[in-house]
C-alpha positions in Angstrom: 19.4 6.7 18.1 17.6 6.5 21.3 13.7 5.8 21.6 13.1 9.3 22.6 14.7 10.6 19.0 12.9 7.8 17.3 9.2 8.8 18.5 10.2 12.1 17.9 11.2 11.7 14.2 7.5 8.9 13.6 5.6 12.0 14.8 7.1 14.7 12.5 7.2 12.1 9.6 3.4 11.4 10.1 1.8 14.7 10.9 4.2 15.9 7.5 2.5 13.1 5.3 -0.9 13.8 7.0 -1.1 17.1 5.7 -0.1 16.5 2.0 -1.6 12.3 2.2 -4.7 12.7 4.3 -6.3 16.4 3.5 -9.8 17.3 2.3 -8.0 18.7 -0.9 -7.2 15.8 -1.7 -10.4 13.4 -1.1 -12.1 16.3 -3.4 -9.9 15.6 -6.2 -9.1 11.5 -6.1 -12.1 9.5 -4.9 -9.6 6.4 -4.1 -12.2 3.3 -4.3 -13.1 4.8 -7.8 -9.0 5.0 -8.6 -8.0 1.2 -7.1 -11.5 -0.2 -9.4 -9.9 1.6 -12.4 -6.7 -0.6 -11.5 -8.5 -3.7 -11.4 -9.2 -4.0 -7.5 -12.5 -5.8 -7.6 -14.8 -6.5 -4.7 -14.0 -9.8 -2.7 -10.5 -9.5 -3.6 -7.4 -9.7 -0.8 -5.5 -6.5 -1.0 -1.6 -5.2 0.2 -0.6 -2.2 0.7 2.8 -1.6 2.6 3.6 2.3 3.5 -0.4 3.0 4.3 0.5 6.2 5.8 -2.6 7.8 7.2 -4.8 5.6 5.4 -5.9 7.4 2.3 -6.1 4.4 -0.1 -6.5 1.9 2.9 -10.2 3.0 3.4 -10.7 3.5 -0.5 -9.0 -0.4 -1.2 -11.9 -1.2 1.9 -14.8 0.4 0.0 -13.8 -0.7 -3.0 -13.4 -4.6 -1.7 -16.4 -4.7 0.5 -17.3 -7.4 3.2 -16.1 -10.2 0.9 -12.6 -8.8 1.0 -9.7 -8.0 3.1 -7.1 -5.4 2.9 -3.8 -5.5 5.0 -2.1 -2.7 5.3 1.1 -1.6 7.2 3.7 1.3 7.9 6.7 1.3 10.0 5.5 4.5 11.4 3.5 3.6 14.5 1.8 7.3 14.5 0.2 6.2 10.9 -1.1 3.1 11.9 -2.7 4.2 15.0 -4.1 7.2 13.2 -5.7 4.6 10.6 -7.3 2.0 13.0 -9.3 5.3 14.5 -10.3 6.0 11.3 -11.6 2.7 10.3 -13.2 2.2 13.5 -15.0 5.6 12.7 -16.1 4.4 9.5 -17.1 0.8 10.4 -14.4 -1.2 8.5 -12.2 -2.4 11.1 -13.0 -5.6 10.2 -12.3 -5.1 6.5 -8.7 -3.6 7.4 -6.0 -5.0 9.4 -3.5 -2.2 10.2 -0.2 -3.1 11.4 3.0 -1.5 12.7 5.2 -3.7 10.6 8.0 -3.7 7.5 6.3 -4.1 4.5 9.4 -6.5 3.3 8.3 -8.8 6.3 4.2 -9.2 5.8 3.4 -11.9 7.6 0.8 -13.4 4.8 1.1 -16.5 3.3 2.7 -16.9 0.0 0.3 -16.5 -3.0 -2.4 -15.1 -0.8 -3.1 -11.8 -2.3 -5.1 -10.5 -5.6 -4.0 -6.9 -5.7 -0.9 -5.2 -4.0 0.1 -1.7 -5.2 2.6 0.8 -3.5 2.0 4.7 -4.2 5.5 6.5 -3.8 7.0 4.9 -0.8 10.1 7.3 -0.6 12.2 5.1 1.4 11.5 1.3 1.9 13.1 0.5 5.4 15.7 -2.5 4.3 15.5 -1.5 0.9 13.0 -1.4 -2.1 14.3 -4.8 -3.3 13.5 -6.6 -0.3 10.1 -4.8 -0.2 9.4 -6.2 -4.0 10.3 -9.3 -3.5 7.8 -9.9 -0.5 4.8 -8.5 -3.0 6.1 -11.0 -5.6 6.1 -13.7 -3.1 2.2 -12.9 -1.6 0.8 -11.9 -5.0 -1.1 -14.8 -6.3 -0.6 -15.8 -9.8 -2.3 -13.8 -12.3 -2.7 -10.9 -9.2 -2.2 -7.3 -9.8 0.3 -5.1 -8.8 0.3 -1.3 -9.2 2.7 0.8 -8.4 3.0 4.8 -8.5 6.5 6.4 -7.8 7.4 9.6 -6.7 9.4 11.6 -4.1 12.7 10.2 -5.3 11.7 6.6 -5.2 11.9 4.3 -8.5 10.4 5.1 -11.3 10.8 2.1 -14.3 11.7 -1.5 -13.0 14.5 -3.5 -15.3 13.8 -6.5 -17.4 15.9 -8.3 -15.0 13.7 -7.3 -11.7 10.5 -7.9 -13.5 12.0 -11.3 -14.5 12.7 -12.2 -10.6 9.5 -11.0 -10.0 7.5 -12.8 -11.6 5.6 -10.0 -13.0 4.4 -9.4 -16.8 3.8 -4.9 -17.5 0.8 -3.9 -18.5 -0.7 -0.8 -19.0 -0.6 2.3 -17.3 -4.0 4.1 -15.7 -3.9 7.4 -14.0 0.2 7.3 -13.2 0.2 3.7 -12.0 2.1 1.1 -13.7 0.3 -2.1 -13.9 1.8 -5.3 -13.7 0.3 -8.9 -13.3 1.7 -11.8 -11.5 3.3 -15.0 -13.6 
């Protein structure tokens, strides 16, 4: 596929998850700061969320962590990053975020450098889902939570086996996420 056909697809993709991810619809009925805290995001805490999209939960995991924390969020999509670092710099939290155009399999953070990952129906994880899971089990710290939400054709239950390889213990489920906590 040439660059051309690439951009073309990142802006079709973007402005088609904008409208359902990133409308006032939406911010009326989920208040996401208020969501993550009911997950167990806490203020101070080092967040990860790979497949940020337009930045819905980015800017609710940056309320929700405050000054003290950090949240690192990424998409493939270079339209959806660049969209969300204009919307932090709007809302005075570009130091709070880091926004990347990156593979969320391929972070960049240190190993067990992370409190609270979650993923929120990530349809297709570029290089596969495993590869994506196995870099949040590898930055999640021990005893860190993970939270994931699937939907859109994407995973819905992980096997004894993955959550052995993991690393991660199931917990309970709040408002469609599935909570999990680091070993």
């Amino acid at each position: 596929m040439n660059e051309r056909n690439r951009d073309l697809i990142h802006r079709i993709a973007f402005h088609s998850i904008k409208m359902m991810h990133d409308g006032p619809l939406l911010r009326l009925l989920v208040k996401p700061d208020r969501l993550l805290a009911q997950l167990g995001l806490r203020a101070g805490q080092t967040v990860f969320e790979p497949g940020c999209g337009p930045g819905f939960f980015s800017i609710g995991a940056a309320e929700a962590v405050g000054t003290g924390g950090h949240v690192y969020s990424c998409d493939v999509n270079p339209y959806a990053v660049t969209y969300l670092r204009k919307k932090l710099e709007r809302r005075g939290l570009q130091r709070i975020v880091t926004a990347e155009v990156r593979n969320g399999a391929d972070s960049g953070l240190p190993a067990h450098s992370v409190d609270f990952a979650f993923i929120t129906g990530i349809p297709h994880a570029v290089g596969g889902f495993d590869r994506l899971m196995m870099e949040v089990a590898r930055i999640l710290k021990p005893g860190g939570i993970f939270a994931y939400r699937g939907h859109g054709g994407v995973k819905e239950k992980f096997s004894h086996e993955e959550l052995e390889t993991w690393s991660l213990i199931p917990g309970k489920r709040v408002r469609g996420f599935a909570l999990f906590r680091k070993r």
